[in-house]
C-alpha positions as CSV (number, residue, x, y, z in Angstrom):
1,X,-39.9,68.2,-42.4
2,X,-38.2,67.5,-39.5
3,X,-39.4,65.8,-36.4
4,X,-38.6,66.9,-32.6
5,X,-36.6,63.6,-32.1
6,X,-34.3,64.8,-34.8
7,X,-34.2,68.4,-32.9
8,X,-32.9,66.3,-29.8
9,X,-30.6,63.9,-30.9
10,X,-28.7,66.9,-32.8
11,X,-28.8,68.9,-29.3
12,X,-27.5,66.1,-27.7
13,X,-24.4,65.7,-29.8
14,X,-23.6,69.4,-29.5
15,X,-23.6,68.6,-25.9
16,X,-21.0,65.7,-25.7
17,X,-18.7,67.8,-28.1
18,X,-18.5,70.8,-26.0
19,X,-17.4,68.2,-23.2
20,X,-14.4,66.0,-24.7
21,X,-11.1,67.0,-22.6
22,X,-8.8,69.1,-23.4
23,X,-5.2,67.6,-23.9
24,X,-3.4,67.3,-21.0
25,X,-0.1,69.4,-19.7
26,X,3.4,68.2,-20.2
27,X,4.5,65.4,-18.2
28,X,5.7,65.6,-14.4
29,X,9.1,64.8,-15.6
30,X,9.3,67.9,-17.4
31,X,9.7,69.6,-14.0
32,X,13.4,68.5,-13.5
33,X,14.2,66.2,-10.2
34,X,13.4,66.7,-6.1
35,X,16.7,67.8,-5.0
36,X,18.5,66.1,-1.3
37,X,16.4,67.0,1.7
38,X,17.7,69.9,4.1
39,X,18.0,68.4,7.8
40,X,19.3,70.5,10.7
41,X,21.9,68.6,13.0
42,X,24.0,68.6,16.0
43,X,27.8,67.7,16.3
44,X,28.2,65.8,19.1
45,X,30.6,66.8,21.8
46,X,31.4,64.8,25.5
47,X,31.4,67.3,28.8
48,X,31.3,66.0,32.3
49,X,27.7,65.6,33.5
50,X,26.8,65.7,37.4
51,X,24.3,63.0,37.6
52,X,21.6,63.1,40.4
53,X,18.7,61.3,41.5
54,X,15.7,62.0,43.3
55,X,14.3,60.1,45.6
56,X,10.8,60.3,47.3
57,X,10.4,60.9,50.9
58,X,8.8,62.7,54.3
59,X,10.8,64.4,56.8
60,X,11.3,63.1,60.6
61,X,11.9,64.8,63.3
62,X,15.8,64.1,64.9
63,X,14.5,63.0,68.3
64,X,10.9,62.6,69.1
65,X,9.8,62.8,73.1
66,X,6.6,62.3,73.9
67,X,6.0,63.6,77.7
68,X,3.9,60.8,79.6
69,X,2.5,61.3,83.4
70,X,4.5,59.3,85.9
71,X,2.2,59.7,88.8
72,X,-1.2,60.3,88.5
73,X,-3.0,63.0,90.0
74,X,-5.1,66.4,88.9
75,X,-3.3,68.9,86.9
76,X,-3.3,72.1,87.9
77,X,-0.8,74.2,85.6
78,X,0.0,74.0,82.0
79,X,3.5,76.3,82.3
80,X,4.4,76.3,78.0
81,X,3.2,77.9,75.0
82,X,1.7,75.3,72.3
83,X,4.0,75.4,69.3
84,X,6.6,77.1,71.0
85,X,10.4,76.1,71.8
86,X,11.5,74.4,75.5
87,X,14.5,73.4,77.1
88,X,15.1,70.3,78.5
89,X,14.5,70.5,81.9
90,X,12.1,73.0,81.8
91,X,8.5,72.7,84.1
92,X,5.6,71.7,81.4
93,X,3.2,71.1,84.0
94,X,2.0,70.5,87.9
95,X,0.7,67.9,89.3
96,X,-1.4,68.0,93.1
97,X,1.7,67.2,94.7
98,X,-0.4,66.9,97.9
99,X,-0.8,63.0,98.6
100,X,2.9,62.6,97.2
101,X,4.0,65.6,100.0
102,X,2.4,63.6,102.5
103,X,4.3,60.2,101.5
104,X,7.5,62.3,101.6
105,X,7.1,63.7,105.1
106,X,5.8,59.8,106.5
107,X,9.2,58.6,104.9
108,X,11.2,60.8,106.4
109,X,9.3,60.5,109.8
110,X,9.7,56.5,109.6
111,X,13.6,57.5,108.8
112,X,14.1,59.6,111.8
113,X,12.3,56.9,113.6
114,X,14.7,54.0,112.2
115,X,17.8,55.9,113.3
116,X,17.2,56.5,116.6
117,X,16.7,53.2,117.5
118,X,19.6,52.5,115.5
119,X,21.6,55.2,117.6
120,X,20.4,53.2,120.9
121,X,21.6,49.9,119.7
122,X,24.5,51.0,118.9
123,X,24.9,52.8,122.1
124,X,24.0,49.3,123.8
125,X,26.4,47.0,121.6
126,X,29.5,49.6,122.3
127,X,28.6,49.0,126.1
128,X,28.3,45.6,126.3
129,X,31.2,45.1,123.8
130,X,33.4,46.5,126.7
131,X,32.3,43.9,129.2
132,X,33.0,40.8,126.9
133,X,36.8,41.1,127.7
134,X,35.7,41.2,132.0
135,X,33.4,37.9,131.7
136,X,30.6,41.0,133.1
137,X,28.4,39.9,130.8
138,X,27.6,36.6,128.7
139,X,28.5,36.2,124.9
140,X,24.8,35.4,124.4
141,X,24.0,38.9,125.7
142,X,26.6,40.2,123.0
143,X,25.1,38.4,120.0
144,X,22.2,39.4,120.7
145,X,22.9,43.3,121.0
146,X,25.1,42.6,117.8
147,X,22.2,41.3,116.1
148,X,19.7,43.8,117.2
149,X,22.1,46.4,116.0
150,X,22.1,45.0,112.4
151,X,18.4,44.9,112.2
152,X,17.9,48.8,113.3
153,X,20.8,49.4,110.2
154,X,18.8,47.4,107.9
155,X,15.5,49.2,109.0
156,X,17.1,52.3,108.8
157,X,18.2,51.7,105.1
158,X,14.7,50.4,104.2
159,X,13.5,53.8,105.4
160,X,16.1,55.9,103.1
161,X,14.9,53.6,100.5
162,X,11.2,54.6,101.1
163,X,12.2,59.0,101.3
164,X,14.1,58.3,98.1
165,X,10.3,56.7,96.4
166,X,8.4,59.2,98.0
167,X,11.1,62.3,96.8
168,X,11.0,61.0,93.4
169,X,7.1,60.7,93.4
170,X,7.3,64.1,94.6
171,X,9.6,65.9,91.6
172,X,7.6,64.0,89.3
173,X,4.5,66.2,90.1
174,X,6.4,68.9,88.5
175,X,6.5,67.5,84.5
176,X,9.7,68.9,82.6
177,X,10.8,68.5,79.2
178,X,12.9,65.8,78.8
179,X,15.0,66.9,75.2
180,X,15.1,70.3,73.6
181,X,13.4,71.1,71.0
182,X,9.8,72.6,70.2
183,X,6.4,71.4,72.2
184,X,3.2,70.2,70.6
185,X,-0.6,70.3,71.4
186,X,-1.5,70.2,74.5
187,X,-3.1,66.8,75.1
188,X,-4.9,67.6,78.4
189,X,-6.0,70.7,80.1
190,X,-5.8,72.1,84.0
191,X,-8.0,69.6,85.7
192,X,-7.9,67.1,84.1
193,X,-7.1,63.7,86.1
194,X,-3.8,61.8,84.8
195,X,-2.7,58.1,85.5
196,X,0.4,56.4,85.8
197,X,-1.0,53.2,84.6
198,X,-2.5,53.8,81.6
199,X,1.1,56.2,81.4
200,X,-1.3,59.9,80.0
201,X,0.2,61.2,77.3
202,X,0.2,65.0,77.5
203,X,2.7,66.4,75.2
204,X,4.8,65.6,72.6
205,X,8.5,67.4,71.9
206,X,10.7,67.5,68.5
207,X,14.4,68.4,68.2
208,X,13.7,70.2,64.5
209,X,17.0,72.1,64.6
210,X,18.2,68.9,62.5
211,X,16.2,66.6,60.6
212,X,15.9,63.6,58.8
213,X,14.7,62.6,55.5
214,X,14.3,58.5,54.9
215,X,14.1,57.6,51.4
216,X,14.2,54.0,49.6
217,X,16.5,53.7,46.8
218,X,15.9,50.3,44.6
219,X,18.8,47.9,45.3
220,X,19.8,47.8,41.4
221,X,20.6,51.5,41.4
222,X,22.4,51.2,44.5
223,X,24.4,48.1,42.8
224,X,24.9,49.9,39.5
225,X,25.8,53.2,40.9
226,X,29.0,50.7,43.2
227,X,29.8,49.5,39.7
228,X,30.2,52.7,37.6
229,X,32.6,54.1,40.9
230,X,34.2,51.3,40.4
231,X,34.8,51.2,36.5
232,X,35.5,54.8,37.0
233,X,32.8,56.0,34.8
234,X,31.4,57.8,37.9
235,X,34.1,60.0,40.1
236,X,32.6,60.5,43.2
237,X,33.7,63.5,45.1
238,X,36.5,64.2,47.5
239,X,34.3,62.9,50.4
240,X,33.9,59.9,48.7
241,X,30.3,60.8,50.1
242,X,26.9,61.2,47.9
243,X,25.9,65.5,48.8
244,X,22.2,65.6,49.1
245,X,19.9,68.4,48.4
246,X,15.9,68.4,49.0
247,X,13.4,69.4,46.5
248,X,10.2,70.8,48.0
249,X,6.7,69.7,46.4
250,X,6.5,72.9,44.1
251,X,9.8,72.3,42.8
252,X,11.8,75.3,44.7
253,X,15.1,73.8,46.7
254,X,16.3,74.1,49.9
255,X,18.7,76.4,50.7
256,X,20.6,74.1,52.8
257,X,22.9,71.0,51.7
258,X,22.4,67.7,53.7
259,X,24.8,64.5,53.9
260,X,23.9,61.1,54.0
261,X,23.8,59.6,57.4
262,X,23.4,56.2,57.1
263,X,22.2,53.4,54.1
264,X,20.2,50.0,55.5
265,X,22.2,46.8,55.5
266,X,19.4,44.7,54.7
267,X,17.1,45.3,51.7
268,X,13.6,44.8,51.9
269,X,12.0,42.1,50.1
270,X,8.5,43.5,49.7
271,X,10.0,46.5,47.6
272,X,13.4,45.4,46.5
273,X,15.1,48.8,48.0
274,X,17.5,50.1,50.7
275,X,16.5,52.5,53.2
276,X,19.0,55.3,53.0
277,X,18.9,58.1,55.7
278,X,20.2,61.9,55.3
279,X,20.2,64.5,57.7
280,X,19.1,68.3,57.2
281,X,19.9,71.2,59.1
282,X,16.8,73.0,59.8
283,X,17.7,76.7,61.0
284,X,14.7,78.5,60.4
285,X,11.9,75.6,60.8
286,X,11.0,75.6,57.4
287,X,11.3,71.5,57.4
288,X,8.4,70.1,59.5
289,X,7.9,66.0,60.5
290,X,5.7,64.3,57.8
291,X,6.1,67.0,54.9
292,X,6.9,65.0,51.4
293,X,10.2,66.4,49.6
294,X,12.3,64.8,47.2
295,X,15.7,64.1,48.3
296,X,18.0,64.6,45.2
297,X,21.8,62.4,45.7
298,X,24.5,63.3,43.9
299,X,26.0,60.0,42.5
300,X,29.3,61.5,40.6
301,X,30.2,63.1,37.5
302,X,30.9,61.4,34.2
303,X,33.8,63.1,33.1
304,X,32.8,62.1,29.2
305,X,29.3,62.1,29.2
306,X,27.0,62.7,25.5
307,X,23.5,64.0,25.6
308,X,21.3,64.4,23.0
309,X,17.7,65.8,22.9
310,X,14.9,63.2,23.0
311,X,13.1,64.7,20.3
312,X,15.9,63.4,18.2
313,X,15.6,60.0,19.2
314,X,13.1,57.3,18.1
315,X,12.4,53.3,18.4
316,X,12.2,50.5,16.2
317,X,10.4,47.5,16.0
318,X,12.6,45.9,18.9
319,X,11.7,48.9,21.3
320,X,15.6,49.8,21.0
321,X,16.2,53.5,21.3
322,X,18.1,55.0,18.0
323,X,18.8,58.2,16.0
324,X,20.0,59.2,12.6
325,X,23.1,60.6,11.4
326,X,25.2,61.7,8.3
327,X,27.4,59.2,7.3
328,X,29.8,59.0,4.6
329,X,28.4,60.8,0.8
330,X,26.1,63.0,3.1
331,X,24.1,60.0,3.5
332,X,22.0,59.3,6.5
333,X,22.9,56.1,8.5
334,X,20.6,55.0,11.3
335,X,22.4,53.9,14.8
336,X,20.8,52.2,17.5
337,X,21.6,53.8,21.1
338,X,22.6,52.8,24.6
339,X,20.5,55.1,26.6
340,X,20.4,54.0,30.6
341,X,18.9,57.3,31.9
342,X,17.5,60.9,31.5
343,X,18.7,63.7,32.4
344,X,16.6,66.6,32.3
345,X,14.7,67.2,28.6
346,X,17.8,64.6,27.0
347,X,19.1,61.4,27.0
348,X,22.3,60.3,28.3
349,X,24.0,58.1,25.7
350,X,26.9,55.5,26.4
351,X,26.6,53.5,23.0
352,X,26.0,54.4,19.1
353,X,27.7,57.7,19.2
354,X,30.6,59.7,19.0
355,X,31.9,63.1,19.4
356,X,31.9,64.6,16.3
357,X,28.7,62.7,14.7
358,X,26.2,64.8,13.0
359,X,22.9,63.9,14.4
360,X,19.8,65.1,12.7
361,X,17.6,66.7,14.3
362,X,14.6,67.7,12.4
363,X,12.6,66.6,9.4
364,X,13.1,63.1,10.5
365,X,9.9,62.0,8.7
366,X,11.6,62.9,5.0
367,X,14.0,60.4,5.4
368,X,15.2,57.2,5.6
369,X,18.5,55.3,5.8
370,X,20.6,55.9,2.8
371,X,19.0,59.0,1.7
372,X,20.9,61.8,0.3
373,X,20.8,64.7,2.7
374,X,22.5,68.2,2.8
375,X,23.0,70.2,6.4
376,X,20.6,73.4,6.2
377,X,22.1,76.7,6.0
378,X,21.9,77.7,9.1
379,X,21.3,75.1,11.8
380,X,19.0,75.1,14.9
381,X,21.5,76.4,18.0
382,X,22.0,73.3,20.3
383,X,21.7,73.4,23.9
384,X,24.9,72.3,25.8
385,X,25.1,69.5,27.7
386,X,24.6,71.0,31.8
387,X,27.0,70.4,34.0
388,X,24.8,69.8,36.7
389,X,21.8,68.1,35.8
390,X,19.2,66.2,37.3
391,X,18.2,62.5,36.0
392,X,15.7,60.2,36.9
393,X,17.4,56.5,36.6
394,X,15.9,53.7,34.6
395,X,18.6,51.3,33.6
396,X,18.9,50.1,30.0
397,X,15.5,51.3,29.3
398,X,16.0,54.7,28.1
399,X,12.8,56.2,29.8
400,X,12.2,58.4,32.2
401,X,10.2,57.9,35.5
């Protein structure tokens, strides 16, 4: 008779039979080989490049006048619109001319005064002066009516001196523009009391039909961009002159084109950078003192320039920019690039390629240097290389700012 242990150990080899593996498949190799991999490239071709920079910056106003009392007194009319345009010239406000009146009418009483006793000495030295030559009357009598004559001249300038203060006190209780352009706040009201010694400010006024735009330019740029002129890598234009244009804060550009004025001659050593000046012409008042714009300089054209795409460029271990091409047997060679600058979504190359490389573009993780690759049927359209386009300088790093 047989026992349960017998009953188990039986079910238990039925068990490990039904679980042995089955044989396995044919090998990998029976599969055939992985044929080249398929890349998408780009033949490169040179076309002239405008190369630009931008610069950041805030917009001053051509002349700035601010309108200070010159007498002091309480005013009594504003005569101008807040915000609105004014000649030069023009009355902004009135002052009690009252006291200044009365100084006016002393000084020209105390003038009157002074020439009529100027009138009688002169009368008296033209008499006597005809009795010198008859011995009727003394030579001391003479000097004496000579001299009394040149004190009642000197008087009587003193007192033209005086009408002249008290005239000018006068005109200046009438305030007037002094440039013309467009008038700020008002800084006081009508009744308000003004000084001359702590000099009131009441008004301000800006010449806005022209403006200016200050930027600082790092003093490398400004020495590499003398360089590539000179080498002739960079033609400038017929001016000889950088064009500006400004680039508002949302990115939209002014309609206008502006010229460079004037570049520092001194660089400052806090920042390392030139001060360069361009000037705006501001028709419609769109540009306002203190708004931030980018002012974009035209630096010249490379009459041979190469860009390629940034996605198709990568780094090695050294931080050196590079990119891989088909070499010789299809085979993929890796080149390491000169890129000084961006421009736009590309860099602009000066070393490691050619017109007429193939660069790859795509699938860049399925190979490496010396692989076997084959163009793909029908290649990825390029973008061509702009002929205006807008860069953002950082030499012999290849990055953008």
């Amino acid at each position: 008779m047989k026992t349960p242990l017998y009953h188990s150990l039986a079910l238990l080899a039925l068990c490990l039979a039904a679980c042995e593996k089955k044989p396995a498949g044919p090998p990998p190799a029976a599969m055939g080989p992985m044929g080249p991999v398929e890349v998408g490239v780009l033949t490169i071709a040179t076309a002239p490049v405008t190369l630009t920079q931008d610069l950041p910056g805030r917009i001053s106003a051509i002349r700035v006048a601010e309108v200070r009392a010159r007498v002091s007194g309480i005013v009594l009319k504003r005569l101008f619109k807040e915000g609105s345009d004014v000649k030069e010239g023009q009355v902004l406000y009135e002052i009690d001319p009252a006291q200044y009146q009365a100084s006016y009418d002393s000084a020209m009483g105390t003038l009157a005064s002074a020439e009529a006793r100027l009138n009688s000495a002169q009368l008296k030295l033209n008499r006597i002066q005809g009795l010198v030559a008859s011995n009727a009357v003394s030579k001391q009598d003479f000097d004496e009516a000579s001299g009394a004559q040149k004190v009642n001249q000197a008087e009587v300038m003193q007192a033209k001196a005086a009408v002249q203060t008290a005239k000018i006190n006068l005109d200046y209780t009438k305030v007037t523009a002094p440039i013309t352009g467009r008038i700020g706040i008002s800084q006081v009201t009508e009744g308000a009391f003004v000084r001359t010694d702590q000099a009131t400010l009441l008004t301000t006024v800006q010449q806005l039909d022209r403006v200016y735009v200050d930027v600082n330019q790092p003093s490398s740029d400004l020495l590499r961009l003398k360089q590539a002129l000179a080498s002739g890598k960079l033609k400038a234009d017929a001016s000889g002159q950088p064009r500006v244009k400004l680039v508002h804060e949302s990115g939209d550009i002014y309609p206008e084109e502006g010229s460079l004025e004037v570049a520092d001659v001194t660089v400052n050593t806090l920042t390392n950078s030139v001060t360069v000046r361009a000037v705006f012409p501001n028709p419609r008042n769109d540009l306002l003192p203190g708004m931030f714009v980018r002012a974009r300089l035209e630096e010249g054209t490379t009459p041979d320039a190469i860009l390629v795409p940034q996605l198709a460029v990568s780094r090695n271990s050294k931080g050196e920019p590079t990119a891989m091409v088909i070499g010789a047997g299809s085979k993929v060679e890796l080149r390491v690039l000169e890129t000084p600058r961006a421009v736009g979504n590309q860099w602009l190359v000066t070393s490691g390629l050619k017109a007429g490389d193939q660069l790859i573009i795509n699938n860049l993780q399925k190979i490496r240097p010396g692989a076997e690759v084959k163009v793909a049927a029908a290649p990825p359209a390029a973008a061509p290389a702009t002929a205006n386009a807008s860069a953002a300088a950082t030499p012999g790093s290849g990055a953008a700012k």
